[in-house]
N, CA, C and O atoms as a printed pandas DataFrame, in Angstrom:
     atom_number atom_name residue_name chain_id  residue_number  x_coord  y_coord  z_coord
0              1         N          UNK        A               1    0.847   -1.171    0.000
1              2        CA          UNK        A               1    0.000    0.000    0.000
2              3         C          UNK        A               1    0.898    1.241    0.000
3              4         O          UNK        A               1    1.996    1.221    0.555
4              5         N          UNK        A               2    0.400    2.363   -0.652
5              6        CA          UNK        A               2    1.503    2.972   -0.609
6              7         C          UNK        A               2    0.813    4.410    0.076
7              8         O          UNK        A               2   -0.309    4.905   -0.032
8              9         N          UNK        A               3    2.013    4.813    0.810
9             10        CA          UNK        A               3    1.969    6.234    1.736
10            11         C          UNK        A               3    1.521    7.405    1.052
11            12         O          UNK        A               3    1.963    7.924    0.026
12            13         N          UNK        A               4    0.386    7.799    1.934
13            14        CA          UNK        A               4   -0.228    9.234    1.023
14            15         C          UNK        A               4    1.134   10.304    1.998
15            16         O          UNK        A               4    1.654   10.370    3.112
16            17         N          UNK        A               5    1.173   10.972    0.645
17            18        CA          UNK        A               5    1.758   12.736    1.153
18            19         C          UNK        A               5    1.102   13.424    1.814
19            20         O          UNK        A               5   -0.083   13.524    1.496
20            21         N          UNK        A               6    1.538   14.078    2.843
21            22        CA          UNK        A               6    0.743   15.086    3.434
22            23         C          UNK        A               6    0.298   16.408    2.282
23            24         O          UNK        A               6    0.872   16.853    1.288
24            25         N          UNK        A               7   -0.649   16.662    2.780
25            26        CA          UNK        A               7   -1.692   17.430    1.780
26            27         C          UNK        A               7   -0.550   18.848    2.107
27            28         O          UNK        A               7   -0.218   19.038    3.277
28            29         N          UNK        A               8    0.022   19.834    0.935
29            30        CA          UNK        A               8    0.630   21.003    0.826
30            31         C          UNK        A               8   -0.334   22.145    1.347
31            32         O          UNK        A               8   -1.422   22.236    0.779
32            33         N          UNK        A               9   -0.121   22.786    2.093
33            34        CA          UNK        A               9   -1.020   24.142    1.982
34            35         C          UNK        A               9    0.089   25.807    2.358
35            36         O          UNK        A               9    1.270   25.943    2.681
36            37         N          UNK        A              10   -1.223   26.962    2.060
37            38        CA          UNK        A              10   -0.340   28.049    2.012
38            39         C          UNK        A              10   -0.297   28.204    3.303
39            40         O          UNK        A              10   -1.318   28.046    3.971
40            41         N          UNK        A              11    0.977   28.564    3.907
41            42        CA          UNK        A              11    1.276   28.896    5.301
42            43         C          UNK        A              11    0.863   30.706    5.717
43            44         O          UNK        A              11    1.137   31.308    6.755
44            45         N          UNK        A              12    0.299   31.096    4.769
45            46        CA          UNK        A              12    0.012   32.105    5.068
46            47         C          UNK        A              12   -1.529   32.224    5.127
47            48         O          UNK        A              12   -2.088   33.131    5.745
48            49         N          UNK        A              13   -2.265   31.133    4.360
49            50        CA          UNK        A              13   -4.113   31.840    4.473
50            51         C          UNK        A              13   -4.718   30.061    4.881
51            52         O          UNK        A              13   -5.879   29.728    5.120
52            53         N          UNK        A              14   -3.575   29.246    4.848
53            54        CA          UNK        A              14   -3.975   28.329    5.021
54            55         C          UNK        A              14   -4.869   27.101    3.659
55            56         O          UNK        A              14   -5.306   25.992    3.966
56            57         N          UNK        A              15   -4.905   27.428    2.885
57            58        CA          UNK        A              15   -5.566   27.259    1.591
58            59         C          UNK        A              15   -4.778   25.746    1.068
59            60         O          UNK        A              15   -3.593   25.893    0.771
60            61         N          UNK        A              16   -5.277   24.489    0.951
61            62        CA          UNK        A              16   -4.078   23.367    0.185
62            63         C          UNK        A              16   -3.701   23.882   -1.085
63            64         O          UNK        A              16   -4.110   24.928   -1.591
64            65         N          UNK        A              17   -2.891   23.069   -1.562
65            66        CA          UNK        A              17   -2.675   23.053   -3.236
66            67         C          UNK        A              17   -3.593   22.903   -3.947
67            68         O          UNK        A              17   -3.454   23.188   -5.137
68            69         N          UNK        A              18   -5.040   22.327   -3.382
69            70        CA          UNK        A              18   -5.746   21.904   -4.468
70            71         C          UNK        A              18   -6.829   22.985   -4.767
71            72         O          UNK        A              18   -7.506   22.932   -5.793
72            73         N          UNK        A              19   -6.981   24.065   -3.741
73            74        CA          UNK        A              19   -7.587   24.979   -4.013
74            75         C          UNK        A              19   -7.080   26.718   -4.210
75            76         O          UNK        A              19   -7.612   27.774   -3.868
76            77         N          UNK        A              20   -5.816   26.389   -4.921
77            78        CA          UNK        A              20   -5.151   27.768   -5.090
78            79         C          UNK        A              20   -4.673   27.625   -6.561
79            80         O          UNK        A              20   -4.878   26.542   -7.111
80            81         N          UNK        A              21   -4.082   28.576   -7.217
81            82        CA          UNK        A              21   -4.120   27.978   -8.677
82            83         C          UNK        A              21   -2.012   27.537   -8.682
83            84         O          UNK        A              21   -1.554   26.630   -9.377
84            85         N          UNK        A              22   -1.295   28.273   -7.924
85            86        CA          UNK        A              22   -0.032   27.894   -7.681
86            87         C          UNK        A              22    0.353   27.961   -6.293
87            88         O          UNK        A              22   -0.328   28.607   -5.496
88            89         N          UNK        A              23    1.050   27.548   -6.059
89            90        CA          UNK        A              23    1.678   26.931   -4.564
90            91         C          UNK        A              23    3.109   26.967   -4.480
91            92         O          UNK        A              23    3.747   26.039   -4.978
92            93         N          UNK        A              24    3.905   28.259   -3.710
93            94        CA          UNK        A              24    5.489   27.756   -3.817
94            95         C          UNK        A              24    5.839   27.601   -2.683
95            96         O          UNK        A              24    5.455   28.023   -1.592
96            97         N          UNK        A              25    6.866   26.739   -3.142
97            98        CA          UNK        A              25    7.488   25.888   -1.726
98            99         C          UNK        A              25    8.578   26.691   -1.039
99           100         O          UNK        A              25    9.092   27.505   -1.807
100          101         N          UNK        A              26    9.046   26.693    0.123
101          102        CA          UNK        A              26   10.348   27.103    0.587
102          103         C          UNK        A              26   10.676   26.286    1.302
103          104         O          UNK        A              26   10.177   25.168    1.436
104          105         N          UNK        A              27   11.663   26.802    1.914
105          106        CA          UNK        A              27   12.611   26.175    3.096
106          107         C          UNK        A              27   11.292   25.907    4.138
107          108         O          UNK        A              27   10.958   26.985    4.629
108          109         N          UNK        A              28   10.513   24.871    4.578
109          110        CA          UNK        A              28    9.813   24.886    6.090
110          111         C          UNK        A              28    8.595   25.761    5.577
111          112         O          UNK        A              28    7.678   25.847    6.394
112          113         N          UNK        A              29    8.472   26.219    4.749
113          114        CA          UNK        A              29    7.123   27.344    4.305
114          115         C          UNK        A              29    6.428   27.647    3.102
115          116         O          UNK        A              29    7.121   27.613    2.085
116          117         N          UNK        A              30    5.091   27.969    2.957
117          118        CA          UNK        A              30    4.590   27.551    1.289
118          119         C          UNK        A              30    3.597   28.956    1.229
119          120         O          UNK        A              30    2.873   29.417    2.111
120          121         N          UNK        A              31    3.850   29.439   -0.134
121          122        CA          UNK        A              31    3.142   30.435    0.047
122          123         C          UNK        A              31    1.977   30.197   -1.803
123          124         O          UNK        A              31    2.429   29.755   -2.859
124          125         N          UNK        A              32    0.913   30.545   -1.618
125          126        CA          UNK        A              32    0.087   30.660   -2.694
126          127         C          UNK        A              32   -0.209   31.921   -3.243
127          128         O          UNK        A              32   -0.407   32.967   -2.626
128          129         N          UNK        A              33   -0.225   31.691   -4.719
129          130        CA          UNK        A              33   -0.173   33.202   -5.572
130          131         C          UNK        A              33   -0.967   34.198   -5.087
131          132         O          UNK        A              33   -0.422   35.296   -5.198
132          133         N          UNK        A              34   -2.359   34.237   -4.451
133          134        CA          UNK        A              34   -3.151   35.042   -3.961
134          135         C          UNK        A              34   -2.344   35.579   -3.227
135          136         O          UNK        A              34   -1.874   36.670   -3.548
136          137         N          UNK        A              35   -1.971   34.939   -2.036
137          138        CA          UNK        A              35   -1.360   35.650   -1.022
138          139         C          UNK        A              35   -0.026   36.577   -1.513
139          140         O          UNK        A              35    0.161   37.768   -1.265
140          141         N          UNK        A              36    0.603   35.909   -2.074
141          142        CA          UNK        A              36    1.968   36.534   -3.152
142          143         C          UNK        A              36    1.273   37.995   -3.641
143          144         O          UNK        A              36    1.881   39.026   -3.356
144          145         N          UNK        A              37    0.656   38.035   -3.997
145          146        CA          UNK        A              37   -0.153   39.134   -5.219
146          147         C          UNK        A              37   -0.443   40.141   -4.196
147          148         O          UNK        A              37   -0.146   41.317   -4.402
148          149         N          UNK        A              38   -1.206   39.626   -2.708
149          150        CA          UNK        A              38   -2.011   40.493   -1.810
150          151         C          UNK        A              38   -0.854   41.370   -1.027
151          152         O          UNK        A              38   -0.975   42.511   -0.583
152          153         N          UNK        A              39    0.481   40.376   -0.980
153          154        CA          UNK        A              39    1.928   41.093   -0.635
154          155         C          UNK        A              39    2.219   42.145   -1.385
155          156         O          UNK        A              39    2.201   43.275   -0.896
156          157         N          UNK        A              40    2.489   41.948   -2.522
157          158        CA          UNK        A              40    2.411   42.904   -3.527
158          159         C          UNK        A              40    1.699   44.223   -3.298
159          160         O          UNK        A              40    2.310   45.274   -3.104
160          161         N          UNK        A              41    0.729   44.147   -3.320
161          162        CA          UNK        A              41   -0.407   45.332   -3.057
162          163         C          UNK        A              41   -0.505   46.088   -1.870
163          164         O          UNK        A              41   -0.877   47.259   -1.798
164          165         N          UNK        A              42   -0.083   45.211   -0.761
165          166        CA          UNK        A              42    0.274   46.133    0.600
166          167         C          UNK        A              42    1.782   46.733    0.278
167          168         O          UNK        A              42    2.193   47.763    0.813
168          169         N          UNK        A              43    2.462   46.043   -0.556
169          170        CA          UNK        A              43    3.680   46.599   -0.407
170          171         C          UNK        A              43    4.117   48.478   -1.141
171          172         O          UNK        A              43    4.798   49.463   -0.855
172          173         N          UNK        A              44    2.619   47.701   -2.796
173          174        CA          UNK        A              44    2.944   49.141   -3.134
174          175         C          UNK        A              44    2.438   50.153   -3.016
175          176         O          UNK        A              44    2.865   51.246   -3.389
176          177         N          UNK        A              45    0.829   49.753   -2.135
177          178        CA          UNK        A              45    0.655   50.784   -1.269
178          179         C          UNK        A              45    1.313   51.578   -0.206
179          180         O          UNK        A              45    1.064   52.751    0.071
180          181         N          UNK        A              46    2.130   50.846    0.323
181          182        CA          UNK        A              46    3.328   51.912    1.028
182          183         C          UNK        A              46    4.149   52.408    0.144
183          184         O          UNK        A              46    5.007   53.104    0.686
184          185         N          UNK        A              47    4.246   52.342   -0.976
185          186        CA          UNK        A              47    5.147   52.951   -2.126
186          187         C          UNK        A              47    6.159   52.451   -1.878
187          188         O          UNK        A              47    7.076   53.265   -1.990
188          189         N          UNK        A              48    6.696   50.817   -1.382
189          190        CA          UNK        A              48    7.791   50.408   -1.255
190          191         C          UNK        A              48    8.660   50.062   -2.393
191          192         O          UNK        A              48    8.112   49.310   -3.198
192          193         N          UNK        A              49    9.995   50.443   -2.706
193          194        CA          UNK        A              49   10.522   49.891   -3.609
194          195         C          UNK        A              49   11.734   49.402   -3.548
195          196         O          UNK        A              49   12.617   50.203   -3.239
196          197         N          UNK        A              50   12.101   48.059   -3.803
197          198        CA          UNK        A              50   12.798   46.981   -3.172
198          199         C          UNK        A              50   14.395   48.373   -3.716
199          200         O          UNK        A              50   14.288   49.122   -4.687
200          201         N          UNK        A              51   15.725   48.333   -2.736
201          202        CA          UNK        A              51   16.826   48.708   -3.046
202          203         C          UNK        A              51   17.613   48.075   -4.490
203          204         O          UNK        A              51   17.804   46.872   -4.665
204          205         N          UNK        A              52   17.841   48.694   -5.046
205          206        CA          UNK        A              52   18.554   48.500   -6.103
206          207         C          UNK        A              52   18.024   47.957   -7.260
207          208         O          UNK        A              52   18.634   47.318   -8.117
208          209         N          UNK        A              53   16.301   48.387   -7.218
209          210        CA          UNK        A              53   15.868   47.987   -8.910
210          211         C          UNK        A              53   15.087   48.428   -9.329
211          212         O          UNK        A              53   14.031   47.838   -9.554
212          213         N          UNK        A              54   15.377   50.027   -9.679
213          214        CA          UNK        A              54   14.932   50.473  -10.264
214          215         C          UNK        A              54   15.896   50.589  -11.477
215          216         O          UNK        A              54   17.090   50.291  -11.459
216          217         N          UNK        A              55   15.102   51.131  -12.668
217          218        CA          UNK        A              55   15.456   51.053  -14.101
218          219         C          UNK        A              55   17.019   51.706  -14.492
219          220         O          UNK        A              55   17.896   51.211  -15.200
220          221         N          UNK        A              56   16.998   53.061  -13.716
221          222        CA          UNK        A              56   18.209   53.615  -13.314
222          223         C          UNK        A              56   19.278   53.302  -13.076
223          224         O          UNK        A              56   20.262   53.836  -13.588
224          225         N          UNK        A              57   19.329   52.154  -12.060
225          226        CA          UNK        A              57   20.332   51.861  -11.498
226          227         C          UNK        A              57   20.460   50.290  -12.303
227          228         O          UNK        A              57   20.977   49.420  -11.603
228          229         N          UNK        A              58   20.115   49.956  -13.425
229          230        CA          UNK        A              58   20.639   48.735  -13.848
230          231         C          UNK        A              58   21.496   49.238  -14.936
231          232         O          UNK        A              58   21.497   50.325  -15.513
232          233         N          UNK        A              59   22.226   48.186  -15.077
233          234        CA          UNK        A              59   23.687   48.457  -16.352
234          235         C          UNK        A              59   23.074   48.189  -17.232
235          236         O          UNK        A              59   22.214   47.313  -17.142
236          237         N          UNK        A              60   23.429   49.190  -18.956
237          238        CA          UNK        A              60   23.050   49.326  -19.757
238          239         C          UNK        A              60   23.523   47.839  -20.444
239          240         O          UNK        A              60   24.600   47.383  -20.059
240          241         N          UNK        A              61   22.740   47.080  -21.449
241          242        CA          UNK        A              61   23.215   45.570  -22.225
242          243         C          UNK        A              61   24.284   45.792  -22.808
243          244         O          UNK        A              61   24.734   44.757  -23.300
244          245         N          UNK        A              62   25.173   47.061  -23.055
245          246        CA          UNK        A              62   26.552   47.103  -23.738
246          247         C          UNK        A              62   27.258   46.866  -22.393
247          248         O          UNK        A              62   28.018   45.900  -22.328
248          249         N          UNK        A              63   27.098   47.594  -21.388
249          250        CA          UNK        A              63   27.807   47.329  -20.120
250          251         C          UNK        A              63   27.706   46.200  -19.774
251          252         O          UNK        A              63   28.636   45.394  -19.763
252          253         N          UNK        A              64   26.542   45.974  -19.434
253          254        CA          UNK        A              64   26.445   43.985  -19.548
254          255         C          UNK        A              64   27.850   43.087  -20.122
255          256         O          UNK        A              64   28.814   42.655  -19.490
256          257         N          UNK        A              65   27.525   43.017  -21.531
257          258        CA          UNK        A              65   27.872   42.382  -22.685
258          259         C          UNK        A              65   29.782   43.180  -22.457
259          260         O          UNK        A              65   30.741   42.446  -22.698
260          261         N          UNK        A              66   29.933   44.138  -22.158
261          262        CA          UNK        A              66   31.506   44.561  -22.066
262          263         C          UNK        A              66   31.749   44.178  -20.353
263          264         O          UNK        A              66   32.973   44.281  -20.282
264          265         N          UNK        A              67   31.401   43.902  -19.337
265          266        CA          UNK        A              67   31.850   43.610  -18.325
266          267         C          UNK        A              67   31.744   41.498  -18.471
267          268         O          UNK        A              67   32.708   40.860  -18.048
268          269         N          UNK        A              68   30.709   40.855  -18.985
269          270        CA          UNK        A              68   31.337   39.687  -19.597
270          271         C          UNK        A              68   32.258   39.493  -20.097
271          272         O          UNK        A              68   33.063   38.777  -19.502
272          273         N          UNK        A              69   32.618   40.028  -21.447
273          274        CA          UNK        A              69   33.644   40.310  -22.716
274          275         C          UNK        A              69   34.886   40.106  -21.499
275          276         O          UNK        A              69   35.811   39.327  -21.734
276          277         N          UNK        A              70   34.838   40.706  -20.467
277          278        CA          UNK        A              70   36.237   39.925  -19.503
278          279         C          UNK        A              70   36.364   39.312  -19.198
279          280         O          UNK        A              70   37.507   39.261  -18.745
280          281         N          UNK        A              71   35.729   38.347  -19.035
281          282        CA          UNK        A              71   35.588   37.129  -18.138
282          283         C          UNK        A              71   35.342   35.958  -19.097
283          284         O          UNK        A              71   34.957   34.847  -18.732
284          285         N          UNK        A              72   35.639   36.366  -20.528
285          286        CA          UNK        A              72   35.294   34.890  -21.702
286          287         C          UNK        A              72   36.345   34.941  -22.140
287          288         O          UNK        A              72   36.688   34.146  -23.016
């Protein structure tokens, strides 16, 4: 007979896998896209914006492509 898996759910709303449309796993913790999305939305309602990514501050694809070009 073979061993059922314990049923996955989101550690944040509580929801299994079978009733969320994605489910990600971590280390010890599982989070579902709703909840992911609802993070999102509190986040950019505080107008949070993660350090170092905005459009500005990324290297242009020649800079890219010439800081590789050293390393090949």
């Amino acid at each position: 007979m073979a061993r059922r898996l314990p049923e996955l759910r989101c550690s944040f709303c509580g929801r299994t896998q079978n009733q969320v449309h994605k489910l990600i796993q971590g280390p010890g913790v599982n989070i579902c896209s709703d909840c992911v999305r609802m993070c999102d939305e509190i986040l950019a309602e505080e107008g949070h914006t993660p350090p170092g990514l905005s459009l500005e501050s990324l290297p242009r694809p020649e800079d890219i492509k010439a800081g590789l070009d050293e390393y090949v």
